[in-house]
N, C-alpha and C positions, 0 to 999 in steps of 0.2 A: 484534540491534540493536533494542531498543524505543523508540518516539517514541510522545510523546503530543503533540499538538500540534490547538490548538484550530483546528478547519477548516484544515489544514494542504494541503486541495487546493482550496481556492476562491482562491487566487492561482497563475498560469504560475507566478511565478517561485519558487514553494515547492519543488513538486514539481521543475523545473530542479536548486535546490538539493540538493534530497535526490537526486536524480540525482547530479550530480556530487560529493557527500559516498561515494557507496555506489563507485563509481569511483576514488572517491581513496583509501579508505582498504579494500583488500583483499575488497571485496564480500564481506558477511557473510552465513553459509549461509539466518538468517533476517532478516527484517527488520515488524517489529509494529508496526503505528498504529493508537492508539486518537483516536477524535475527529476521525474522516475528515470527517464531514458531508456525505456520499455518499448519492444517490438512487441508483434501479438502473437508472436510463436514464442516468447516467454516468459508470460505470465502465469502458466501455470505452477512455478518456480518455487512463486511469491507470495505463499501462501501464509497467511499468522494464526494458530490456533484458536479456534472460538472466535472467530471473525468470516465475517463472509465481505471478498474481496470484492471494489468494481475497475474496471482499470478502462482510460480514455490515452491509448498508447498515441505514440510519434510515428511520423511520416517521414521524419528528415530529421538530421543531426538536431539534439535537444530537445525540450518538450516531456511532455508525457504525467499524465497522474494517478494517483490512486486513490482511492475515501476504500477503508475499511469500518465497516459498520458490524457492533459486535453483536452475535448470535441471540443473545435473550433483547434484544429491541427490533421491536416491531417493523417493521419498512415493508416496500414494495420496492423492487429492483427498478432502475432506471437505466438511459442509454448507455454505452460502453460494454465494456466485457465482464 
């Protein structure tokens, strides 16, 4: 499930929504946002149930992403946070 959504976690109520979107509609095994607008002293924030988070934050105004990869699939962690 890709979302690009500009600063899509600088409002609660985004991240609420995309919570309750990934809940309502069969929690898909990935889920990719581009244009987090994420520092890295806040991603601990940004957490989704049953997902384990990676985040590649920003340096400068804009930027930033995240792949959440859900808990019963397999992986091996990769660069980022």
């Amino acid at each position: 499930m890709p979302v690009n959504k500009h600063s899509i976690f600088k409002k609660k109520h985004n991240l609420d929504n995309l919570k309750t979107y990934v809940t309502q509609y069969n929690e898909p095994e990935l889920i990719f946002i581009t244009e987090t607008w994420l520092y890295e002293d806040e991603i601990n924030y940004y957490n989704i149930e049953q997902y384990k988070p990676y985040f590649n934050c920003r340096e400068k105004r804009g930027g930033g992403s995240a792949l959440y990869v859900r808990n019963d699939i397999e992986h091996e962690g990769f660069g980022g946070y």
